[in-house]
C-alpha positions in Angstrom: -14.2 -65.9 22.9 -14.0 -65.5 19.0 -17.4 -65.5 17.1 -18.3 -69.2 15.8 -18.4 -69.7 11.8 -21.2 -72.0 11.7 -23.6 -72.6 14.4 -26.5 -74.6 15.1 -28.9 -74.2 17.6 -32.8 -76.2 17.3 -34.9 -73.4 16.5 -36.0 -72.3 13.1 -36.8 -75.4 10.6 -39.0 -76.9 7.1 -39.3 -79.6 5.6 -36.7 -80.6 4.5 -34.6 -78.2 6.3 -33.0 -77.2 9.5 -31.8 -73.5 9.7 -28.4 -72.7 11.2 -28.0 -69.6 13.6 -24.5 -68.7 11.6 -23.9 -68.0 9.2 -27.4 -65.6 8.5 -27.4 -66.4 4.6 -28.7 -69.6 4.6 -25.2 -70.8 3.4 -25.0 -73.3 7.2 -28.3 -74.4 7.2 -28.8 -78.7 7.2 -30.6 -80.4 4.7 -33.0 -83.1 6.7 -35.1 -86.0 5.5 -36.9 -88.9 7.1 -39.1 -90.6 4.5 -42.1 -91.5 7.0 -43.5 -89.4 9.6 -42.6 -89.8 13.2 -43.1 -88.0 16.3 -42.0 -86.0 19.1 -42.6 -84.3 22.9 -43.4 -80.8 21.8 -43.5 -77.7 23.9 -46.8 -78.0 26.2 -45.6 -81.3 27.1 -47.5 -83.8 24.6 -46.6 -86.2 22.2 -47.2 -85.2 18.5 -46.8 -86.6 14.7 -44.8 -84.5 12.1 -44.6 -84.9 9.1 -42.2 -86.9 6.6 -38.6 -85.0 6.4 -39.7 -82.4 9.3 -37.1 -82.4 11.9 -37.6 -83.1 15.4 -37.1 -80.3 17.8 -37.9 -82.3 21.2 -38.9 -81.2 24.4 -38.1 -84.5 25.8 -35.1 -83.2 28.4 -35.8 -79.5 29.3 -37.7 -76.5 28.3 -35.2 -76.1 25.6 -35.5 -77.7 22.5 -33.4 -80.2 20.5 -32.5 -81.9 17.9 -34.1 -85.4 17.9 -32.2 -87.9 15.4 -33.6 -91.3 15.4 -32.0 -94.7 14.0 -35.3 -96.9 12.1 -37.4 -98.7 14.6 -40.5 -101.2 13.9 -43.1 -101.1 16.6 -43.9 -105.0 16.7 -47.5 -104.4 18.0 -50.5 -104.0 15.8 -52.8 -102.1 17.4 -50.8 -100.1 20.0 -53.9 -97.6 21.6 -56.4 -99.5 21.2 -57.3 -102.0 24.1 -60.6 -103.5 22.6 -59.1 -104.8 19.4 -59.9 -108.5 21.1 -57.8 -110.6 18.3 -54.2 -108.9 20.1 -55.5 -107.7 23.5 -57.1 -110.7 25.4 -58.0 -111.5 28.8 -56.1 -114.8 29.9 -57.9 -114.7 33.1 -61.1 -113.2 31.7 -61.3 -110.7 35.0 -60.3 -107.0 32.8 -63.2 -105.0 30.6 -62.1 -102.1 28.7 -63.4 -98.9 27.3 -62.5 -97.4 24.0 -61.4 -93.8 24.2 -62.5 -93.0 27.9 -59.4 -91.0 29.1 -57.0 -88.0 27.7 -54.0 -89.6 26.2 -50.4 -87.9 26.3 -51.1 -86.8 23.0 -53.8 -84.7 24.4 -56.4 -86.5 22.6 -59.2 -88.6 24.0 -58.3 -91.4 22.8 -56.8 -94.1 25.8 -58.7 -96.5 27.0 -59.9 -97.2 31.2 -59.0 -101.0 31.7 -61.6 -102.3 34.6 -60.4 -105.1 36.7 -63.6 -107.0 37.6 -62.4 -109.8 40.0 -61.3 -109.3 43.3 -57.2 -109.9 42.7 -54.5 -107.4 43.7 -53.1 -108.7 40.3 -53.6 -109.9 36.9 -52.4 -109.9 33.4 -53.1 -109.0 30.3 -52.1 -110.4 27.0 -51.0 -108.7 23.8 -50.5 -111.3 21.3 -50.0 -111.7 17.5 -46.6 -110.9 17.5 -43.8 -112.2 15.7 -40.7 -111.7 17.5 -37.6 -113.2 16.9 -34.6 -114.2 19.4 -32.7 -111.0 20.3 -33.1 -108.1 22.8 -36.7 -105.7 23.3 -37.4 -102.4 24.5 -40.8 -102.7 25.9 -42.5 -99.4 26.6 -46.1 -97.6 27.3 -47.3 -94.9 29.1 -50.1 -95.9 32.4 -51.6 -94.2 35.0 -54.5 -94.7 38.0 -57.7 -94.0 37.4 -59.4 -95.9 40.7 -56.1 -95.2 42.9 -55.4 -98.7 44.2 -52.2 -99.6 41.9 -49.2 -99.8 42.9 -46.5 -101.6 41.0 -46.5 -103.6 37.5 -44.6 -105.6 35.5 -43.9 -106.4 31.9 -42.8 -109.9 30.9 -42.3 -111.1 27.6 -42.8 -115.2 26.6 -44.7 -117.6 29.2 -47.4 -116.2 31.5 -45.1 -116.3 35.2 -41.9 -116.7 33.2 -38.8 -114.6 32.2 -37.7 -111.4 33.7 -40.6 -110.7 36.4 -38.9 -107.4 37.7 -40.9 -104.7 39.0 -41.0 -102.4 35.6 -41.9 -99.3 38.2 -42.5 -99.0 41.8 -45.7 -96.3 42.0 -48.0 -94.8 39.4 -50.4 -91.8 40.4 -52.7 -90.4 38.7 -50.5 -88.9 35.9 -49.0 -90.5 33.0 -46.0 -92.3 33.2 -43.7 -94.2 30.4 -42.4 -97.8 31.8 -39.4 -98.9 30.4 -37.9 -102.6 30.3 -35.2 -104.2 28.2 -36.1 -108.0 27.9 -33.8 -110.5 26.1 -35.4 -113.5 24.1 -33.8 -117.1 23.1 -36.3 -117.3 21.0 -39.4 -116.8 19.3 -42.2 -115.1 20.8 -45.2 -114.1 19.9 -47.3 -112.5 23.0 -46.5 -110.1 25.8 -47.9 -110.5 28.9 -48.4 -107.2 31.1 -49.0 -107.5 34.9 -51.1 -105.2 36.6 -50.6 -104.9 41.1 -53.1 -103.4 43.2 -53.0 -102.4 46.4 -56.9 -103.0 47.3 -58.8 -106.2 45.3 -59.6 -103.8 42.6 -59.2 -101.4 40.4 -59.0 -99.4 37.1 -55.9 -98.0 34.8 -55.5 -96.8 31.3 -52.8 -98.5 29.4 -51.5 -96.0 26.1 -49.0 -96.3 23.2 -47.5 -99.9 23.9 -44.4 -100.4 21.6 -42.0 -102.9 21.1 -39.0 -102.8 18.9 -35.7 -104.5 19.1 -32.9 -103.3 20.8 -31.4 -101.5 23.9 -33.3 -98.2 23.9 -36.5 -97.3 23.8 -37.6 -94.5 20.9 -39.9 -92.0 20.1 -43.7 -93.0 19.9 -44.4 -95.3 16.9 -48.3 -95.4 16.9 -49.9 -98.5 15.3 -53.7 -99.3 14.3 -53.8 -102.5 12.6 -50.3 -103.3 11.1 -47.0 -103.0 12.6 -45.1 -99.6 11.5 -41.8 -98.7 10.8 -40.2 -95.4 11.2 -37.6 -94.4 9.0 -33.9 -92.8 10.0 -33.3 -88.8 10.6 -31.0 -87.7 8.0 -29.2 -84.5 9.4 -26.2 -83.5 6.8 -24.9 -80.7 4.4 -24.4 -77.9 7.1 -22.3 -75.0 6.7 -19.8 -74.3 3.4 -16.4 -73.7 2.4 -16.3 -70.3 4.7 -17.3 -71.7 7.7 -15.3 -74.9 7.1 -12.3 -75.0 5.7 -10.1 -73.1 7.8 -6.2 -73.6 9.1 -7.3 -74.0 12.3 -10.1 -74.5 14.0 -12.6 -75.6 17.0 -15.5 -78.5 16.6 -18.3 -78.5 20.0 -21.0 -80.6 20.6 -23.9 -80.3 23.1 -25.6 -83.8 23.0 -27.4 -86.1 24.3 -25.8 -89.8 22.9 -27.8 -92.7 22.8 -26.6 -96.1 24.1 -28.2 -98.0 21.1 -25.5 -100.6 21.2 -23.6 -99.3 17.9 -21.5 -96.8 16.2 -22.1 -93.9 15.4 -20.2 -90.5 13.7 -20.2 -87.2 13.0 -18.1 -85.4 10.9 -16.6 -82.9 8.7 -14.8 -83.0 5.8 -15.1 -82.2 1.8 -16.9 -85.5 1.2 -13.9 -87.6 1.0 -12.0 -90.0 2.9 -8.8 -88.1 2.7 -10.2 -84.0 3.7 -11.9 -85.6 7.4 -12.4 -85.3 10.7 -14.3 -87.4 12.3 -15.7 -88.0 16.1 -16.8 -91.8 16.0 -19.0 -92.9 19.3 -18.6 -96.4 20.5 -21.1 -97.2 23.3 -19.7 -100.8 23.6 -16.5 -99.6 25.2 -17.9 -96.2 26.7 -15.5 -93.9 24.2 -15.8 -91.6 21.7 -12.6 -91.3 19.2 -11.2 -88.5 16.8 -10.2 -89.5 13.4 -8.1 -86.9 11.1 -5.9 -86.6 8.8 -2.3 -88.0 9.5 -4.0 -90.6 11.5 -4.8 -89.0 14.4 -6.5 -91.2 17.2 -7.5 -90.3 20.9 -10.1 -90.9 22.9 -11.7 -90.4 26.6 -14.0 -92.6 28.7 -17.5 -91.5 28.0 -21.2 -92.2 29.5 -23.8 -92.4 27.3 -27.4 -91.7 27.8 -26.7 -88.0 29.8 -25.6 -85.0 28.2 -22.1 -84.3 27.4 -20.5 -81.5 25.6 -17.1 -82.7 23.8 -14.8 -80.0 21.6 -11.8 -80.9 19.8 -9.5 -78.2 18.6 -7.2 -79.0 15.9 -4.1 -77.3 14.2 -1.4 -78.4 12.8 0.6 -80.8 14.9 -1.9 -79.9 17.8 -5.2 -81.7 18.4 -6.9 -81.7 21.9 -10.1 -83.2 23.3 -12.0 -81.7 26.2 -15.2 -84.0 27.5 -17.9 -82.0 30.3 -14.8 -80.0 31.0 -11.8 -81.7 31.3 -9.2 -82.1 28.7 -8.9 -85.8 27.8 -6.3 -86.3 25.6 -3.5 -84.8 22.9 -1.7 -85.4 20.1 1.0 -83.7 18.7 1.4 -85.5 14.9 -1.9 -84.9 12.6 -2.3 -82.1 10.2 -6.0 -80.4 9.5 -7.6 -80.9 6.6 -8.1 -78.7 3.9 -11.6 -78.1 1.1 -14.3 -79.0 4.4 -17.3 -78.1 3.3 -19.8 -79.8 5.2 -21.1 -80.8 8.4 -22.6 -84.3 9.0 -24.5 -86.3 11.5 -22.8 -89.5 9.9 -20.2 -90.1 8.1 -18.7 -88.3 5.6 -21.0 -89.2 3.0 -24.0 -88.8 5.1 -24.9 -92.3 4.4 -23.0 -94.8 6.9 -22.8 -94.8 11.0 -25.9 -92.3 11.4 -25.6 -90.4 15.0 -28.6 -91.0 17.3 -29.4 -88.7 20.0 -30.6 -85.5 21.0 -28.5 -82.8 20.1 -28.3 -79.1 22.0 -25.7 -77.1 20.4 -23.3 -77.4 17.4 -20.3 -74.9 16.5 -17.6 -74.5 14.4 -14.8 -71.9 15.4 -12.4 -70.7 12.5 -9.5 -70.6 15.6 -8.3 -73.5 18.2 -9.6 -71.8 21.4 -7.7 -71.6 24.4 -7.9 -74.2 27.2 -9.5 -71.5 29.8 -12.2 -71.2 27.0 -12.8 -74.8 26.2 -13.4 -75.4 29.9 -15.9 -72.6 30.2 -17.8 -73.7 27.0 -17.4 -78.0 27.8 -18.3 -77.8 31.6 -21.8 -79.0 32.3 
């Protein structure tokens, strides 16, 4: 299999900047910002901050690192860790007591909180309030485990105490930590939560970490608040590779990711800046496709899940694009021409400012040839 001209795997990175693999020089390497700090699942397993325009290489799905771009999320709750802060954590049933900074967190830290049920009830709520959140759909998330070993389900609702979506958010916690996920839809506004807690016995105690709300269908990195709600601003992931590594007669584009569903478009491209030196791969997770945009108009696509890994190539020469998806080719066409003066890799568009991709991203390479289709099975199958 011929050598790639501009490769990127998650490893060496600043601020400000993400280091290709090839070329050596420093000519491939991606310029990164993100004008607030955020954070990720390092190495060892824990959740950590870095700092502003420090990309994200993310432990989240492996032991191998990637690339973690993010779309900007608000966390709607004001005081996310902390369980004593009375004026948004209350007690509609007046049976919990908590204490501040009792347990390890899954930042390592001591700094959860053990929530004490002190009625006899195999369940009961507790209230975060002080919200302001408007009609539209939630990702509700936090992290819980068992300290006294008698729970064995909860729920989240959102909106009236006993109303709304009462699903079971998870079916057994242990003793470890464990994120619970719900996507909640509101007609209109709200401003509480209401998180209930079942127990196998009449008591019991858990600790409750890192409680986030923000709007939409996924659920994000942490977003840690102490007082205020916070907003974490977008990845930017563009500039990678040159004129050597890019603008060739022919050529092959792959893609190890991991696509978020977050409900819009997204692209990632190159191209010379322009609308007219392109091509593009553009996601839609409304209709489960991702599409190829070129020059000469080319247009194909291929049924794809999102939120799993797939690794997509498209080859292109003249007269002669193909898409393979996890292995199998997908579709041709026989009319486009390639582009000429590429001299840049994005994560969005082609001016690195409009349809930002979100995901988790494994591998990236750029091949100066269109390889063969025994090769592009080998390199697409999962």
């Amino acid at each position: 299999m011929a050598i790639p001209t501009l490769t990127m795997i998650p490893s060496g990175y600043k601020a400000g900047k993400l280091y290709s693999v090839l070329p050596t020089n420093g000519d491939g390497d991606f310029t990164t910002t993100r004008s607030t700090t955020a954070t990720r699942l390092n190495k060892s397993g824990l959740i950590e901050t870095v700092l502003s325009n420090v990309p994200r290489l993310d432990y989240s799905y492996g032991s191998c690192p990637s690339l973690l771009i993010e779309l900007p999320k608000t966390n709607n709750i004001r005081y996310s860790e902390n369980t004593t802060a009375s004026s948004d954590w209350t007690d509609p049933l007046n049976e919990w007591s908590s204490t501040l900074n009792t347990q390890i967190s899954p930042s390592g830290e001591l700094s959860a909180d053990t929530m004490s049920l002190s009625a006899s009830r195999s369940a009961s709520l507790i209230r975060v309030q002080n919200m302001n959140l408007v009609a539209g759909t939630y990702a509700v998330s936090f992290w819980i485990k068992d300290i006294g070993g008698n729970m064995t389900g909860g729920t989240v609702d959102l909106g009236d105490v006993g109303g709304g979506d009462t699903t079971p958010s998870l079916s057994t916690v242990g003793s470890d930590w464990i994120r619970v996920k719900r996507i909640i839809t509101l007609t209109s506004t709200q401003t509480r939560t209401d998180i209930q807690i079942n127990f196998s016995g009449t008591s019991g105690q858990v600790s409750i970490w890192g409680l986030q709300i923000e709007l939409g269908t996924t659920e994000t990195s942490y977003i840690p608040t102490n007082g205020s709600t916070v907003t974490r601003a977008r990845d930017i992931v563009i500039n990678g590779g040159d004129l050597n590594s890019l603008d060739v007669v022919e050529g092959t584009l792959f893609l190890d990711l991991f696509n978020f569903d977050n409900g819009v478009q997204s692209i990632i491209s190159i191209s010379d800046g322009t609308e007219t030196n392109k091509i593009q791969l553009l996601f839609e997770p409304l209709l489960s496709r991702v599409r190829t945009f070129s020059t000469g108009g080319v247009l194909y696509h291929s049924n794809l899940d999102f939120n799993q890994r797939n690794k997509i190539a498209i080859t292109f020469k003249n007269n002669e694009y193909k898409t393979f998806v996890n292995g199998v080719l997908e579709d041709t066409d026989t009319s486009a021409t390639v582009p000429t003066g590429m001299d840049r890799l994005n994560f969005a568009s082609r001016s690195g400012g409009f349809l930002p991709f979100e995901g988790q991203v494994y591998d990236t390479r750029v091949y100066d040839a269109a390889l063969s289709n025994e090769e592009l099975i080998q390199l697409t199958t999962i």
